[in-house]
C-alpha positions as CSV (number, residue, x, y, z in Angstrom):
1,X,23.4,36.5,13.7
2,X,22.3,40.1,14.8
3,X,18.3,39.5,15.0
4,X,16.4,43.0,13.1
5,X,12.9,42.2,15.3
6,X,11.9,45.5,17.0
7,X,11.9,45.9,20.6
8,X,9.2,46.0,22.8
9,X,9.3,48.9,24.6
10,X,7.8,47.1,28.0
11,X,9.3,44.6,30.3
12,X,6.2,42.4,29.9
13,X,6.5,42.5,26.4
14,X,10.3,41.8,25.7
15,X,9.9,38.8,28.6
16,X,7.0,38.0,26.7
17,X,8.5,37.8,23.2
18,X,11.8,35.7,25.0
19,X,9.4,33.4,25.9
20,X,8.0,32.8,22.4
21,X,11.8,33.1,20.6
22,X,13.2,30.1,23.6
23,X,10.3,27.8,23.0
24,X,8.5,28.8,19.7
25,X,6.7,24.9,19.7
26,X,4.6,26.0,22.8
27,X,3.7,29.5,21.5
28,X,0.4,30.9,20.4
29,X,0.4,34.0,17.7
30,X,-3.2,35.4,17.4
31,X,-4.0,38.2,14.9
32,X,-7.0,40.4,14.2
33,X,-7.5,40.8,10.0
34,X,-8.7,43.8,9.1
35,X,-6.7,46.3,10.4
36,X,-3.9,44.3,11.2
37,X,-3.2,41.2,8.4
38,X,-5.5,43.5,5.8
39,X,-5.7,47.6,5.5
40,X,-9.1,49.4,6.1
41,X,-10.8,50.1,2.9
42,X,-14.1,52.0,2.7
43,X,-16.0,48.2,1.2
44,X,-15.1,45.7,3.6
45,X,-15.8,43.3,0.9
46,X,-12.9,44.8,-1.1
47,X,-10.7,43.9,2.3
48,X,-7.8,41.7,1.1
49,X,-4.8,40.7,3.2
50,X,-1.7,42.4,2.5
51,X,0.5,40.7,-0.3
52,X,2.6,39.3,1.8
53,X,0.8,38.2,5.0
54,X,0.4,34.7,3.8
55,X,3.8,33.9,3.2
56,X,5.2,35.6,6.6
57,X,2.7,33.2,8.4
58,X,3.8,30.2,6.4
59,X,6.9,30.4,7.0
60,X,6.1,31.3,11.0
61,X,3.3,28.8,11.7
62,X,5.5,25.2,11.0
63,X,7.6,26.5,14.4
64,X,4.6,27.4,16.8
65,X,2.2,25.7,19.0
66,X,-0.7,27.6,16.6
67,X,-1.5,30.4,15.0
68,X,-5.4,31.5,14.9
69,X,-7.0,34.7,13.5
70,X,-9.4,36.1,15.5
71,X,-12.1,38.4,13.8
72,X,-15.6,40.0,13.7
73,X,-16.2,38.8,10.1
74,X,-17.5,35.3,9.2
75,X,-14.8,32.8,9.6
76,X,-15.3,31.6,5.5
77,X,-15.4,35.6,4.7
78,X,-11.7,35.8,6.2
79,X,-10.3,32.6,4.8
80,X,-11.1,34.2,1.2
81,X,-10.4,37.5,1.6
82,X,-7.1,36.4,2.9
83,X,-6.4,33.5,0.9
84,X,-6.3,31.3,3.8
85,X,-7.5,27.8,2.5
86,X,-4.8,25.2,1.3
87,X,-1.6,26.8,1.8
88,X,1.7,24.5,2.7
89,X,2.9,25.7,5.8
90,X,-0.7,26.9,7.4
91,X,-2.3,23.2,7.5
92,X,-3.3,23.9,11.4
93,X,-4.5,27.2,11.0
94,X,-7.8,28.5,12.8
95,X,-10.1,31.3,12.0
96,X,-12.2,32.5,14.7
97,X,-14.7,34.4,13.1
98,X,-17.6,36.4,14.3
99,X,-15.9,36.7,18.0
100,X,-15.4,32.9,18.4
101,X,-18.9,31.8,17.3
102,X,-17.7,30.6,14.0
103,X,-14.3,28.3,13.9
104,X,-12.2,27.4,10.6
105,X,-10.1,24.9,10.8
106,X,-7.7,24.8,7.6
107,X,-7.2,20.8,9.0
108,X,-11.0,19.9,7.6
109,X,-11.7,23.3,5.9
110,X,-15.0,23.7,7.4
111,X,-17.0,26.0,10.0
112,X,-18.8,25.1,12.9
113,X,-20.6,27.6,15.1
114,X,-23.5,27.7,17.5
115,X,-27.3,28.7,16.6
116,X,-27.7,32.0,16.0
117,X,-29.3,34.5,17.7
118,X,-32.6,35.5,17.0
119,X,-32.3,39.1,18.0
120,X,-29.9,39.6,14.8
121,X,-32.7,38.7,12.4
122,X,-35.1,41.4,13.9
123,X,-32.8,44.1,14.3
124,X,-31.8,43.4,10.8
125,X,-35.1,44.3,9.5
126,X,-35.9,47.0,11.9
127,X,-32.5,48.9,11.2
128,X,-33.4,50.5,8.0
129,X,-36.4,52.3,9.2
130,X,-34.8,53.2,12.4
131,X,-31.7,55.0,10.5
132,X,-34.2,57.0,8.5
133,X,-36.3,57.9,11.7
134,X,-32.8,58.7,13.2
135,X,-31.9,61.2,10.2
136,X,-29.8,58.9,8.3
137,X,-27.0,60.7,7.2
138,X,-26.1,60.4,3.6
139,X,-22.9,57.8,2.7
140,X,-23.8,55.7,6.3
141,X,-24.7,52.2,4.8
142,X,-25.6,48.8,6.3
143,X,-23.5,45.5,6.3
144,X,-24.6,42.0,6.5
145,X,-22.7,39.8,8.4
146,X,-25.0,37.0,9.0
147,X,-24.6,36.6,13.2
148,X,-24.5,40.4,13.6
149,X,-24.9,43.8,11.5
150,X,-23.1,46.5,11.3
151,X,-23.3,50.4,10.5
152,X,-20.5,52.1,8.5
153,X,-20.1,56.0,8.9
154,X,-16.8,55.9,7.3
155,X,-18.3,56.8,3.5
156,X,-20.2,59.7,5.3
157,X,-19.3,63.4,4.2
158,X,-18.5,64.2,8.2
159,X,-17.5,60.4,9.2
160,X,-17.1,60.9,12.9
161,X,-19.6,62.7,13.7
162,X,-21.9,59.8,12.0
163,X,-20.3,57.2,14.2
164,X,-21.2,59.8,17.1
165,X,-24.7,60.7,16.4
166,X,-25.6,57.2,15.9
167,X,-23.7,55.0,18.6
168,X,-26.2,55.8,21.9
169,X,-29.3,55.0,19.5
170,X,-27.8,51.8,17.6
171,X,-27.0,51.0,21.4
172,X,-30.4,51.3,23.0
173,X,-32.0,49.1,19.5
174,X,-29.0,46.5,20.3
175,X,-30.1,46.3,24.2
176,X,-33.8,45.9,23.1
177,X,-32.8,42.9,21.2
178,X,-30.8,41.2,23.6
179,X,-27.4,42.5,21.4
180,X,-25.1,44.6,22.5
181,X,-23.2,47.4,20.2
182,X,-19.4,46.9,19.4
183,X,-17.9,50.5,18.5
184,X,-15.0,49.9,15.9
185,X,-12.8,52.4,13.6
186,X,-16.1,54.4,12.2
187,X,-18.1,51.3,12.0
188,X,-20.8,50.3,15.0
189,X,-21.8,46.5,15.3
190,X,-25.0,45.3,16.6
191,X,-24.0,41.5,17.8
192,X,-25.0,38.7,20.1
193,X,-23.5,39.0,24.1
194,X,-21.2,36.7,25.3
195,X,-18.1,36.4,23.4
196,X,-15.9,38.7,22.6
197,X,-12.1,38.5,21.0
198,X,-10.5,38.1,24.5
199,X,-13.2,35.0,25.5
200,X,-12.4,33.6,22.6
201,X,-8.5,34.0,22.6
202,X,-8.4,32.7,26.4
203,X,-10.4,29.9,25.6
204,X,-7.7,29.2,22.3
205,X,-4.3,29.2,24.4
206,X,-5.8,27.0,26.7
207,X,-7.1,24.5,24.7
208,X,-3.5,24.9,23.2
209,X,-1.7,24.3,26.4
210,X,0.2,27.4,25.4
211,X,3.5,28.6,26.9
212,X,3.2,32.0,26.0
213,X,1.1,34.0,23.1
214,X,1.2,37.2,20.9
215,X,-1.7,39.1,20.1
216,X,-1.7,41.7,17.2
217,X,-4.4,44.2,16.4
218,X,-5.9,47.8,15.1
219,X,-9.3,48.5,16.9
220,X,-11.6,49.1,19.5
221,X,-12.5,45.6,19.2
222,X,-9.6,44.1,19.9
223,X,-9.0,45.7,23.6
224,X,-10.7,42.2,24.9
225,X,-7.9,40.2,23.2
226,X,-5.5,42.7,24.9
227,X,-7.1,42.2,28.9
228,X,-6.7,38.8,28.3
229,X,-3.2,38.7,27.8
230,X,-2.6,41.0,30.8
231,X,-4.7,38.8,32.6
232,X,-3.0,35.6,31.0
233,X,0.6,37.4,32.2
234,X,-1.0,38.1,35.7
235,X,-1.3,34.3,35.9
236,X,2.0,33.6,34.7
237,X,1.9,32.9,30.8
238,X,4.7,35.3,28.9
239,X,2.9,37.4,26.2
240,X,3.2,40.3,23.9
241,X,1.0,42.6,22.6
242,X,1.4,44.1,19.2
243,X,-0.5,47.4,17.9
244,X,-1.2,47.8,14.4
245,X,-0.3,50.9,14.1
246,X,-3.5,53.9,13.9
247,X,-4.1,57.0,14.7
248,X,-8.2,56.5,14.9
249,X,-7.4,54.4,18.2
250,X,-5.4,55.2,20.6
251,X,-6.7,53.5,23.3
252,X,-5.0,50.5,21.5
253,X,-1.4,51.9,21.3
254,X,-1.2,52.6,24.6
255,X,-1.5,49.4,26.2
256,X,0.6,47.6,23.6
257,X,4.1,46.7,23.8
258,X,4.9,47.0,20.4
259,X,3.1,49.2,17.6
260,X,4.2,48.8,14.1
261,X,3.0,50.8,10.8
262,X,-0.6,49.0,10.1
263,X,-0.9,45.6,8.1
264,X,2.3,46.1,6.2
265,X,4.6,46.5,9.9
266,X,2.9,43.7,11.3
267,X,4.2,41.7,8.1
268,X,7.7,42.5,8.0
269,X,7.1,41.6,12.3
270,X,5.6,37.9,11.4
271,X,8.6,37.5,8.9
272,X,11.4,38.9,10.8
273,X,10.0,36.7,13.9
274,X,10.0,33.5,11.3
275,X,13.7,33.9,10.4
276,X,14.5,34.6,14.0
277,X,12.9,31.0,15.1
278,X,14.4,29.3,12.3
279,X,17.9,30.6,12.9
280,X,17.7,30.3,16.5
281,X,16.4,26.3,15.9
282,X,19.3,26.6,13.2
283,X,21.9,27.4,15.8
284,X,20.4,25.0,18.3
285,X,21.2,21.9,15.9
286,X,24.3,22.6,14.9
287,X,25.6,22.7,18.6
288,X,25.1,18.7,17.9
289,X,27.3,18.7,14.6
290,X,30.6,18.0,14.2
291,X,32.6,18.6,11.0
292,X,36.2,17.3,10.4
293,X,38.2,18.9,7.8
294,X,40.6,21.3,6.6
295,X,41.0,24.8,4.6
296,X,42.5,22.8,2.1
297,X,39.7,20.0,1.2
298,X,36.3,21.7,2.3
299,X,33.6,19.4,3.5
300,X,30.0,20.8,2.6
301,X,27.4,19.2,5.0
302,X,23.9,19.8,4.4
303,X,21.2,20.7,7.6
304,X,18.0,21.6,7.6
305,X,15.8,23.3,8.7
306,X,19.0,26.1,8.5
307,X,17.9,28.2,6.6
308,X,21.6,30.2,6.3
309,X,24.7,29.4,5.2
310,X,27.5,29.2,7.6
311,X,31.5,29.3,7.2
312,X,33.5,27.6,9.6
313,X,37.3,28.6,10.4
314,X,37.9,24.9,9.5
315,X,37.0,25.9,5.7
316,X,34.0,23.4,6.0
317,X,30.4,25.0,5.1
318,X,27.4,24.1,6.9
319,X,24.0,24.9,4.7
């Protein structure tokens, strides 16, 4: 069968997605969710994965060693807005929210996370006065993400230059604090030090023992994630980078092997890499079946986890 996954474009990346297509059971696929599993929307809390995100990793995650979404938002904020919780096929599934200071785990559907920071809780209070003493531009608003805050620009009436006039102050507040500021696409984020998407993803695929690992994301924030792989691949692990496709960061696409059209490319990716495992685990058993019969009296035999239907010369069907 003539496989329709996309081509990395870099030898890294196509030895990188052999590794995980020759031993899926020892692979690690990591995603970002805004951005990447759900579209940017001007009210993050209107952020919903795409329709079909959850099936594609249904289908994908019964093959793999794991697969674990790694985000800035509050691990229980991404399990509902992606409708992560009690889905057959996703029983292991881990949320890493807020950088790897919360963890999900659909296996006990709870989160655990460390004490929070205490610089958070003053900077949250502080940060109102400070945008108005700062010339607050109009549309710029305030989210509340419990272990960190952050400042949207993107409702602005001149969204970039927001982001730009306000990322060296919102810095120097974060450093006074103890934070430090994480730039995204047209949002800044004032968060504890520490951990960042690429700590936490190296700390995942080795508690995973993993064989190799795919990372998939949209934004500034995930460029940690990406180092990590290189430096996972310096070490000898097979990975593959995948960009969600943007033209807000560039600084993503170039270092990916792969870049696909936003949330909805990196769906049609997870479910044309599911039905490539399960064909090649398809192909794999039936090496080990043997069918007697004869174009005259058909034998049907049925094999799972197959998920085609296959026509011998001998006239027998294998399903």
């Amino acid at each position: 069968m003539v496989s329709s996954l996309p081509h990395p474009a870099t030898p890294a990346g196509r030895d990188g997605l052999d590794a995980l297509l020759a031993r899926p059971s020892e692979a690690v696929v990591a995603l970002d969710f805004d951005g990447t599993l759900a579209e940017i929307v001007p009210d993050p809390e209107r952020a919903r994965a795409h329709p079909g995100a959850v099936p594609a990793l249904a289908a994908l995650a019964p093959h793999l060693a794991a697969v674990v979404i790694v985000t800035g938002r509050p691990a229980g904020v991404a399990v509902r807005h992606g409708g992560l919780a009690g889905v057959p096929g996703l029983d292991h599934l881990t949320v890493l929210g807020h950088y790897g200071a919360e963890r999900w785990d659909a296996a006990t559907g709870t989160v655990t996370a460390a004490a929070p920071h205490p610089g958070v809780a003053t900077v949250r209070a502080e940060l109102p006065g400070f945008l108005d003493r700062h010339g607050a531009w109009p549309g710029v608003w305030i989210e509340e993400k419990g272990r960190a805050v952050a400042v949207h620009t993107r409702r602005a009436q001149d969204p970039q230059g927001a982001f730009e006039a306000l990322k060296d102050p919102l810095g120097g507040l974060a450093a006074a604090h103890g934070l430090v500021l994480e730039p995204g696409r047209l949002v800044l984020e004032l968060r504890p030090p520490g951990m960042d998407k690429g700590v936490a993803l190296a700390e995942f695929v080795r508690e995973k023992g993993a064989g190799s690992v795919l990372y998939a994301g949209d934004d500034l924030g995930d460029l940690p994630a990406f180092a990590a792989v290189e430096k996972l691949r310096g070490d000898g692990l097979p990975g593959l980078l995948v960009c969600s496709g943007s033209t807000e960061v560039p600084e993503l696409a170039e270092r990916a092997d792969l870049a696909v059209d936003g949330p909805a490319g990196v769906v049609a990716f997870l479910g044309e890499l599911a039905r490539a495992v399960r064909v090649d685990q398809c192909a794999a058993g039936l090496a080990t079946v043997i069918v007697r019969s004869s174009p005259a009296s058909p034998v049907t035999v049925t094999f799972t986890p197959c998920p085609a239907t296959l026509t011998l010369a001998c006239g027998a069907e294998v399903s």
